[in-house]
C-alpha positions as CSV (number, residue, x, y, z in Angstrom):
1,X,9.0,-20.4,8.7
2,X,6.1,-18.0,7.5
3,X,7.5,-15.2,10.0
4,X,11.3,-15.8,8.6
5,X,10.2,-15.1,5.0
6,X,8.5,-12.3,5.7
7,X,11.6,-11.0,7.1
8,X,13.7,-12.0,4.3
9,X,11.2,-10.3,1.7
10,X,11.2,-7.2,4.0
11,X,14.8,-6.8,3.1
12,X,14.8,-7.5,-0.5
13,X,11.6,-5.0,-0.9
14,X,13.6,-2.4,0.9
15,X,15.6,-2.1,-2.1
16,X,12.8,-0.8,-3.6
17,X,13.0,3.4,-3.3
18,X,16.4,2.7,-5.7
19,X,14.6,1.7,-8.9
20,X,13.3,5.3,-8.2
21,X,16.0,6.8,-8.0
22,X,18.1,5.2,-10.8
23,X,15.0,6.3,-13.0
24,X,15.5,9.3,-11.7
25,X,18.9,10.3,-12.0
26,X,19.7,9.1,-15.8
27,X,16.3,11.0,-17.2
28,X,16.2,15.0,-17.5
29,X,14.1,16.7,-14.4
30,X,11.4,17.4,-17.0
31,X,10.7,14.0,-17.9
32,X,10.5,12.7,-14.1
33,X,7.2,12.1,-14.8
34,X,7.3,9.7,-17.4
35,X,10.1,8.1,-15.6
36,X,7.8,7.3,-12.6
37,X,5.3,6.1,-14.7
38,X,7.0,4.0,-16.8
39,X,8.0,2.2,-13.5
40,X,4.6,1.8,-12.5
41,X,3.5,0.5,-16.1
42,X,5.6,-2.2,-15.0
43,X,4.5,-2.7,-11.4
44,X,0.8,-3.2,-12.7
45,X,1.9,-5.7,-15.6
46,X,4.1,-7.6,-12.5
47,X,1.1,-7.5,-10.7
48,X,-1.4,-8.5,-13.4
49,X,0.7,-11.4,-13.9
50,X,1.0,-12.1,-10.5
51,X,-2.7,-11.9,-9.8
52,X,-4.0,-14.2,-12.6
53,X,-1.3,-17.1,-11.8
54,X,-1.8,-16.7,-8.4
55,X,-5.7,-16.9,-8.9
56,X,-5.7,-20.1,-11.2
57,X,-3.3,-21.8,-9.4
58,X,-5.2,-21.9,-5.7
59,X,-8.6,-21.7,-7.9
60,X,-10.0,-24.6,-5.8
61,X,-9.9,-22.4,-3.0
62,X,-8.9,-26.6,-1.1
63,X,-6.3,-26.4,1.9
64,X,-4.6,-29.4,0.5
65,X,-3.9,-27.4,-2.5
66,X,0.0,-26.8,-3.5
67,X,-0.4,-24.0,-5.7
68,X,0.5,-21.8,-3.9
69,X,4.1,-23.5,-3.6
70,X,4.2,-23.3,-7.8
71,X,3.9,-19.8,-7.6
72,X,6.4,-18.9,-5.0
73,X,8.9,-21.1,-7.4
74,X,7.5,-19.0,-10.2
75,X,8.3,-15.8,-8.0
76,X,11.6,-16.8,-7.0
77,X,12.6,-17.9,-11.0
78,X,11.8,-14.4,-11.7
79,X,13.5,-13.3,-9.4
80,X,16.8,-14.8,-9.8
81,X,16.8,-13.8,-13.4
82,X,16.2,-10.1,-12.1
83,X,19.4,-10.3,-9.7
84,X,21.3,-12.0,-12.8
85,X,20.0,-9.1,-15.1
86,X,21.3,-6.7,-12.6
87,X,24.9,-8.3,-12.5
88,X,25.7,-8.7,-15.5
89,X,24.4,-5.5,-16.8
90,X,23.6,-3.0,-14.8
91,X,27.2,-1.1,-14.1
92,X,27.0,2.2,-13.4
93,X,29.5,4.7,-12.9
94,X,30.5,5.2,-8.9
95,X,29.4,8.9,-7.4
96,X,32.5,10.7,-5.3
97,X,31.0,10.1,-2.0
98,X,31.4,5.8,-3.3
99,X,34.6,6.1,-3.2
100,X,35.5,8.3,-0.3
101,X,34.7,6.4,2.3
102,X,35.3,2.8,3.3
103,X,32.8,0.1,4.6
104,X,33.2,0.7,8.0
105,X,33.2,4.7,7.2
106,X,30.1,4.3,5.5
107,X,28.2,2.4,8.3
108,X,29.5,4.2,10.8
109,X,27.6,7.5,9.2
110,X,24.1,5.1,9.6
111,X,21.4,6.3,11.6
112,X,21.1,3.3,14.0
113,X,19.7,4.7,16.7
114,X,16.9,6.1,14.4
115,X,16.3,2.7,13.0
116,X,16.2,0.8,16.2
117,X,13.9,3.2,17.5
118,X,11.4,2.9,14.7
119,X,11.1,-1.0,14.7
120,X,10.8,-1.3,17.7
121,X,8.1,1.8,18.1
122,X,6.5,0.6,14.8
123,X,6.0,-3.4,15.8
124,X,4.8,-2.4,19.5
125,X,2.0,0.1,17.9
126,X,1.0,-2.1,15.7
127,X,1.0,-5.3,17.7
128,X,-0.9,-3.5,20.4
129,X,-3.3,-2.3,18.1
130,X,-3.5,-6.3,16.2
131,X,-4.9,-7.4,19.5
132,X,-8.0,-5.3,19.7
133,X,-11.0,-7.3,19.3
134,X,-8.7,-10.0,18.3
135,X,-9.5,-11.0,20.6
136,X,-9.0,-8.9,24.0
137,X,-10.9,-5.8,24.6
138,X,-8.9,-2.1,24.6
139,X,-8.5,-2.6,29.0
140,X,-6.8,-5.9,28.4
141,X,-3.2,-5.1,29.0
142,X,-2.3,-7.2,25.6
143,X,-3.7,-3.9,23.6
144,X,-3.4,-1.0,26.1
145,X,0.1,-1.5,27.4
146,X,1.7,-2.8,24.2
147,X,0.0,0.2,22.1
148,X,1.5,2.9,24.8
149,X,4.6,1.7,24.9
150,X,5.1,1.6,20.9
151,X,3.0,5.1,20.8
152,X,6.1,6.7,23.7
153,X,8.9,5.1,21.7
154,X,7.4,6.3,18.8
155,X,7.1,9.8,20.3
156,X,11.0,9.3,21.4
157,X,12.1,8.9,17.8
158,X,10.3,12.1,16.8
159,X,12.1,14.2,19.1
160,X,15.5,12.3,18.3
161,X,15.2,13.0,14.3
162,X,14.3,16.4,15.4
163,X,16.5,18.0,17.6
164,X,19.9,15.6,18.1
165,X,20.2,13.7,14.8
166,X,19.7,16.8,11.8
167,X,21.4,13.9,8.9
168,X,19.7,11.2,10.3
169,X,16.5,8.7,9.0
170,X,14.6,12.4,8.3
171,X,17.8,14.3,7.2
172,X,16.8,18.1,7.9
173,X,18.1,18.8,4.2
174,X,14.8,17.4,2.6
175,X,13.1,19.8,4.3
176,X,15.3,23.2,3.7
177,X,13.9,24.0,0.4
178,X,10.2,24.4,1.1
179,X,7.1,22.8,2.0
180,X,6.7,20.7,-0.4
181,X,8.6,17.3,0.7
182,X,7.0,17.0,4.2
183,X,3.4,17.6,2.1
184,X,4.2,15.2,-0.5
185,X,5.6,12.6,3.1
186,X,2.1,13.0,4.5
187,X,0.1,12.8,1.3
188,X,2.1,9.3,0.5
189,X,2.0,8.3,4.2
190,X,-1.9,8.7,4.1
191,X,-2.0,7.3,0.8
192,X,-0.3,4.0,2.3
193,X,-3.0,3.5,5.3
194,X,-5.6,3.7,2.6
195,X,-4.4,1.6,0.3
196,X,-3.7,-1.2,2.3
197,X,-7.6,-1.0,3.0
198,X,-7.9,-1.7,-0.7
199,X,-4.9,-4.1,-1.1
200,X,-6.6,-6.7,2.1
201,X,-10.3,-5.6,1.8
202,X,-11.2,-5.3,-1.5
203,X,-11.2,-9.1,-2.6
204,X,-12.2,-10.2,0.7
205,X,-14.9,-8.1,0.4
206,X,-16.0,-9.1,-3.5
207,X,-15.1,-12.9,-2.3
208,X,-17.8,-12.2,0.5
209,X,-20.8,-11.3,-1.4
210,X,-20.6,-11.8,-4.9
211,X,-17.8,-14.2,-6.3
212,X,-16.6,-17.0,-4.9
213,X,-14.3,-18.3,-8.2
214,X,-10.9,-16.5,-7.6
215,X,-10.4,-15.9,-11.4
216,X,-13.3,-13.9,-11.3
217,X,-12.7,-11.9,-8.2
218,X,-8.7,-11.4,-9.6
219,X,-10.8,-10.5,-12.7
220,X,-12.3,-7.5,-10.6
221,X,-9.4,-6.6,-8.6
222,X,-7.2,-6.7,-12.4
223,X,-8.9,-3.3,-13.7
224,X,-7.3,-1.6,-10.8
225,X,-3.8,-2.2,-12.2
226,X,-5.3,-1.5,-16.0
227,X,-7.1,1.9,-15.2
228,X,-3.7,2.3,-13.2
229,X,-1.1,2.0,-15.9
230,X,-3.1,4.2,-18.1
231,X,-3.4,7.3,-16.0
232,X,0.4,6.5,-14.8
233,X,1.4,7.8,-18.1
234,X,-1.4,10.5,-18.5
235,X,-0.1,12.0,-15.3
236,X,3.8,11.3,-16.7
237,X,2.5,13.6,-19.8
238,X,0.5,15.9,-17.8
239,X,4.2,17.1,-15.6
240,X,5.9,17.1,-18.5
241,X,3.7,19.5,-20.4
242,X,2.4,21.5,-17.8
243,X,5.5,21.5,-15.0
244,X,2.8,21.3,-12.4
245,X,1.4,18.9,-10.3
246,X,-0.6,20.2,-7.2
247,X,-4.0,20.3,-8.3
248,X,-3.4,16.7,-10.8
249,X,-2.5,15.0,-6.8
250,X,-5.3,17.0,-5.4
251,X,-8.0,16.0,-7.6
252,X,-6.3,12.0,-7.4
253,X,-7.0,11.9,-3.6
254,X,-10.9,13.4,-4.7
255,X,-10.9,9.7,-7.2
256,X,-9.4,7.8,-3.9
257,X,-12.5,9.3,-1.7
258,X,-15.2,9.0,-4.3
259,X,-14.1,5.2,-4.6
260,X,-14.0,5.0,-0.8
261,X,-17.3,6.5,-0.3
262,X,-18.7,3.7,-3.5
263,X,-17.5,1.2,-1.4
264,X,-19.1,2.0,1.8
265,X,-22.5,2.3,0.3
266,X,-22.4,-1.0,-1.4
267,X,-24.0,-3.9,0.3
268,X,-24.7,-7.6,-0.6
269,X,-27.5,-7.1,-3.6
270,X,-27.4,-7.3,-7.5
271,X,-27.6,-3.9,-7.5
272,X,-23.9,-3.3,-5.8
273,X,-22.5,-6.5,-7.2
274,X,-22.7,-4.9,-10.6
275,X,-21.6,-1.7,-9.1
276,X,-18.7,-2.4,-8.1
277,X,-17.0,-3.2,-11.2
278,X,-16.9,0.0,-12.2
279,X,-15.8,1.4,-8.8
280,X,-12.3,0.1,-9.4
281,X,-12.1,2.4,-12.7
282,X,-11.6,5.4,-9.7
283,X,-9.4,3.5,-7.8
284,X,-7.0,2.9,-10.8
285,X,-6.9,6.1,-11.5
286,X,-6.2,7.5,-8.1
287,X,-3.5,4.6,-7.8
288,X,-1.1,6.1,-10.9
289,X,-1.6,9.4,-10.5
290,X,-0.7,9.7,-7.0
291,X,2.4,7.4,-7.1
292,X,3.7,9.5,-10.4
293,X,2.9,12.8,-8.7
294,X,4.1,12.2,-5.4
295,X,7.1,10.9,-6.4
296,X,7.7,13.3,-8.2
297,X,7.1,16.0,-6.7
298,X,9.1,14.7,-3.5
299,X,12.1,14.4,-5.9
300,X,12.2,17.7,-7.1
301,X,11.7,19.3,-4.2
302,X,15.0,18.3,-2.2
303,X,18.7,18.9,-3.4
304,X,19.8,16.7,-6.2
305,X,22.6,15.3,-3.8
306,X,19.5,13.9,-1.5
307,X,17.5,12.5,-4.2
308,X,18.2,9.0,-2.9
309,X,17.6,9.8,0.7
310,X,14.5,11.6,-0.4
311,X,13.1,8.5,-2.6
312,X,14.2,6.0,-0.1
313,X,12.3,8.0,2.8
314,X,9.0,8.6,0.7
315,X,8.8,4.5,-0.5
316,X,9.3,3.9,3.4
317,X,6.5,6.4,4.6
318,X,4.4,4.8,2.1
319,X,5.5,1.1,3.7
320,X,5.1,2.5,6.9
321,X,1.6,3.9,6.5
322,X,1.0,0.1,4.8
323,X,1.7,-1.4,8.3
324,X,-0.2,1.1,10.4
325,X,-3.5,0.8,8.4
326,X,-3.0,-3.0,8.5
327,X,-3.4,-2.5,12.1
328,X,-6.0,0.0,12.0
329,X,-8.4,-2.1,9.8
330,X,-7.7,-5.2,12.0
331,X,-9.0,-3.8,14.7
332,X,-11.9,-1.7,13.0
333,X,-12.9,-5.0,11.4
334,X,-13.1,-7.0,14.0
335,X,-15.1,-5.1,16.1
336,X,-17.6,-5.1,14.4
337,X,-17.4,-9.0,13.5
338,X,-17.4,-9.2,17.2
339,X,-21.1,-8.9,17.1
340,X,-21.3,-11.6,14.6
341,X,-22.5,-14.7,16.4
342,X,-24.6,-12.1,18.9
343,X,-26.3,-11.4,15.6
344,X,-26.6,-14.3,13.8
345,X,-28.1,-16.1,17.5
346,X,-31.1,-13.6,17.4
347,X,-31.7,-14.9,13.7
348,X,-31.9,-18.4,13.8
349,X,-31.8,-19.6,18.1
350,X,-36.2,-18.1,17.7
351,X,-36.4,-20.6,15.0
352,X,-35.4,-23.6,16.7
353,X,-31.3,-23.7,16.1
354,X,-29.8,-24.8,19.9
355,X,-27.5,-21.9,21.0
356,X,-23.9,-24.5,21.0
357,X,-24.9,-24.8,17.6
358,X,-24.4,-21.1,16.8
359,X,-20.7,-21.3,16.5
360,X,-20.4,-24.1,14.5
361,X,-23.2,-22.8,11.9
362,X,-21.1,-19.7,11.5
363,X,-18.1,-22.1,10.9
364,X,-20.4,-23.7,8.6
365,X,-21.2,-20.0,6.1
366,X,-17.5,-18.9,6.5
367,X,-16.4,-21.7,4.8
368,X,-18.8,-22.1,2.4
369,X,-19.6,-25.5,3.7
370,X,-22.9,-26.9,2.9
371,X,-22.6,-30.5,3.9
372,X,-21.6,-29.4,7.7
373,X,-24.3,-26.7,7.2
374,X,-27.2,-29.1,6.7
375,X,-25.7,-31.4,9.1
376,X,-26.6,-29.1,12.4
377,X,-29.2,-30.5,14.6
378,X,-32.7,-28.8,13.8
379,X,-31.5,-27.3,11.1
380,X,-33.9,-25.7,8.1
381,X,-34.2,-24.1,5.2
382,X,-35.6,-20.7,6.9
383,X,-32.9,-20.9,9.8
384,X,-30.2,-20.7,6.8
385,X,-31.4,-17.8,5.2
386,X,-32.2,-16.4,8.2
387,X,-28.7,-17.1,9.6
388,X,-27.2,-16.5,5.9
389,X,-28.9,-12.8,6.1
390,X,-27.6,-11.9,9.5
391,X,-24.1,-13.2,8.6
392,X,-23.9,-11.4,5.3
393,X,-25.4,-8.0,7.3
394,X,-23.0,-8.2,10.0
395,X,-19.9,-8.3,6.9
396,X,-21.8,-5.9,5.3
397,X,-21.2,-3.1,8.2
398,X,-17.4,-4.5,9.3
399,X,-16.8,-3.6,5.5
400,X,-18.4,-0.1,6.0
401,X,-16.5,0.7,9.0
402,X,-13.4,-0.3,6.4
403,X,-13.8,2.0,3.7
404,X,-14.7,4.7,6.1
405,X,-11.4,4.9,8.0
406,X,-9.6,4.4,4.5
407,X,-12.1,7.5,3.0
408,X,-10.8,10.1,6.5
409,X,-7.2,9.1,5.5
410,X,-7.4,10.4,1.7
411,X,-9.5,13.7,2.5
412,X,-6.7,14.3,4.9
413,X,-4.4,13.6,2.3
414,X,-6.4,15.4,-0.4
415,X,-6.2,18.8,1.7
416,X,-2.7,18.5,2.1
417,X,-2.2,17.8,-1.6
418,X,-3.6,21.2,-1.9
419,X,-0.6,23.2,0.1
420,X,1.8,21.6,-2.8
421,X,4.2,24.2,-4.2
422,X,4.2,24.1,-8.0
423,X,7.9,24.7,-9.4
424,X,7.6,24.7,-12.9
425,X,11.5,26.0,-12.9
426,X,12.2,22.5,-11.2
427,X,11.3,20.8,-14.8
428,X,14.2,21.9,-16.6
429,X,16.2,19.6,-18.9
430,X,18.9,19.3,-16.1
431,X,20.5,15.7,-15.5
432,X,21.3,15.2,-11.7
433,X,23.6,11.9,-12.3
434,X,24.7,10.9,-16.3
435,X,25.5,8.0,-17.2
436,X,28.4,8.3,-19.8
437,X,30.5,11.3,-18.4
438,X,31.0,13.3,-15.6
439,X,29.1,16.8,-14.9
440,X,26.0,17.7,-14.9
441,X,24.3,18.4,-18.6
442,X,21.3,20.4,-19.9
443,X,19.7,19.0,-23.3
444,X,19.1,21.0,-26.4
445,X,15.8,20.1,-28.5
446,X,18.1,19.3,-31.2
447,X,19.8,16.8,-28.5
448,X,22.6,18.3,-28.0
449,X,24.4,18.0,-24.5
450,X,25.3,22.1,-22.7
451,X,27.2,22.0,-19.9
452,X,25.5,23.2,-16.8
């Protein structure tokens, strides 16, 4: 049931790239920018929401608990009232190529060769790499084999999209201006593996060491989204009055590194529990500059009759680069856990704790379960902090290992940033798509429309 829902959501969030592109199209070039902000003011208010019913209503952290069922309901209300929204008002005026072609024409023009080859490339790399230290070693066939195969298929679909399919998943048009598309692909590609470090890590991490009531850890994770709408529309004014944007991504990838490196430093003391509060301010900030910029900058850089390919492509990189670091920090993660009970046995087993008892007293501090804790044979108050240390210690470098990997994805990113082309012509008062009449239109500062 779990697996089918995911799949249904996959295809509802692929509809994502088109809020993009619908801001867009209807604003002038110059104020792209703002447009792409605005849209993430109102991805961080969805997800402040989100994050504070979602908090209160599993609070009690019990297994019994139904609140997670209240909130899908709540999720799928809003949702319905979205799709209603969208019917009843939302009518824009069909393009040329709408019209043109029929159903069958339209599908026919699909790159489904391209698409089969990337699920299929995608969900074997990844799989392959879910099964590392979880639990088979990398000479177990279940990681090796699986991993290879997905890594050739993958390497198939490259050399597809690049030599026999030019209008394809990566239509060769994105690319014909300059170099500023397959930059701004890598940065946001990058930019996904990390952030999904941030999106799974971060409050398993603060829920680990230093809170264990989820309001206070959605507390923490909440300034993220805060510092995030704020610099969303610092950066939206910053294109707008400057027409540039290289060194504003550049400098976005430096916040995503210095909060990377914050993280890995922190442990389990006071001292980085109070820390850490404020590492999120860097994080925020990196988070809405880089999905104004990017987006942006991806945008203006391909021909306006692509803009939809382009926008489409770039939210899927981003996806795509979600899925891979998932996979990534799986199995960085739990190789290092896999030392956990070797760890927590030298602890405690000198102190008197009988080595079948190991398993279950780790059982015992993952769950935060004191009454099984203090029911282990031989157990004592100096075996538990003992045990408690080594356990935490253990977390402690799995964590590091983390923010690491996520902290080599950003500097790559960071130095590619820094190849970005700025095109202050691109930030012109143009309209790609109107709403109201056809052609393309040039505002005035009076407001009055010029044809193009």
């Amino acid at each position: 049931m779990v697996i089918g829902g995911f799949c249904v959501a996959g295809i509802a969030f692929s509809t994502q790239p088109l809020l993009h592109v619908v801001t867009s199209e209807v604003l002038p070039r110059r104020w792209r920018g703002w447009g792409q902000a605005s849209n993430l003011v109102f991805i961080t208010l969805g997800g402040l929401l989100g994050l504070f019913v979602g908090a209160a209503l599993n609070r009690s952290g019990s297994a019994g608990s139904d609140g997670f069922r209240y909130y899908y309901y709540m999720a799928m209300s809003c949702f319905f009232i979205a799709a209603v929204v969208c019917i009843i008002v939302y009518k824009p005026r069909p393009l040329e190529t709408q019209t043109m072609f029929t159903t069958a024409e339209k599908l026919s023009r699909l790159d489904w060769y391209g698409y089969a080859l990337l699920a299929t490339g995608l969900t074997l790399f990844t799989l392959g790499l879910s099964y590392f230290y979880n639990p088979y070693p990398w000479s177990n066939p279940h990681v090796f084999a699986i991993f290879t195969i997905g890594l050739a298929i993958s390497i198939i679909l490259v050399i597809y999209e690049t030599v026999f399919k030019k209008d394809g998943l990566f239509h060769h048009g994105l690319f014909s201006r300059n170099r500023n598309f397959a930059i701004s692909s890598v940065c946001i590609c990058c930019e996904g593996v990390a952030f999904t470090a941030v999106n799974i890590y971060f409050t398993y991490h603060v829920n680990t060491f230093y809170e264990k009531d989820e309001i206070f850890v959605a507390i923490r994770y909440s300034f993220k989204y805060t510092i995030a709408a704020i610099f969303a529309c610092l950066a939206g004014w910053f294109c707008m009055v400057t027409r540039r944007t290289r060194w504003l991504t550049t400098v976005s990838f430096a916040l995503f590194l210095i909060f990377f490196i914050c993280m890995a430093t922190s442990g389990r003391g006071l001292r980085s529990n109070h820390a850490v509060w404020g590492y999120t301010v860097f994080l925020g900030a990196a988070f809405g500059i880089t999905l104004t910029t990017l987006v942006t900058v991806a945008q203006l850089s391909t021909p306006p009759e692509l803009i939809s390919i382009a926008s489409g492509l770039i939210i899927s990189l981003r996806a795509l680069g979600n899925t891979v670091g998932l996979a990534i920090y799986n199995a960085v993660f739990h190789e290092a856990l896999d030392k956990l009970w070797e760890n927590v046995a030298q602890a405690v087993v000198p102190q008197g704790l009988s080595p079948p008892d190991v398993q279950r007293f780790i059982a015992a501090l993952e769950s935060h379960n004191s009454t099984d804790l203090y029911a282990i044979p031989n157990v004592t108050e100096s075996i538990i902090q003992s045990g408690t240390t080594a356990f935490l210690d253990t977390y402690v470098w799995a964590f590091r290992y983390v923010w690491i990997t996520a902290g080599c994805f950003v500097f790559l990113s960071g130095v590619a940033a820094s190849f970005l082309i700025d095109e202050p012509e691109q930030f012109s008062m143009r309209i790609d798509h109107p709403i109201e009449e056809e052609g393309l239109y040039a505002l005035s500062r009076g407001g009055e429309k010029h044809p193009v």
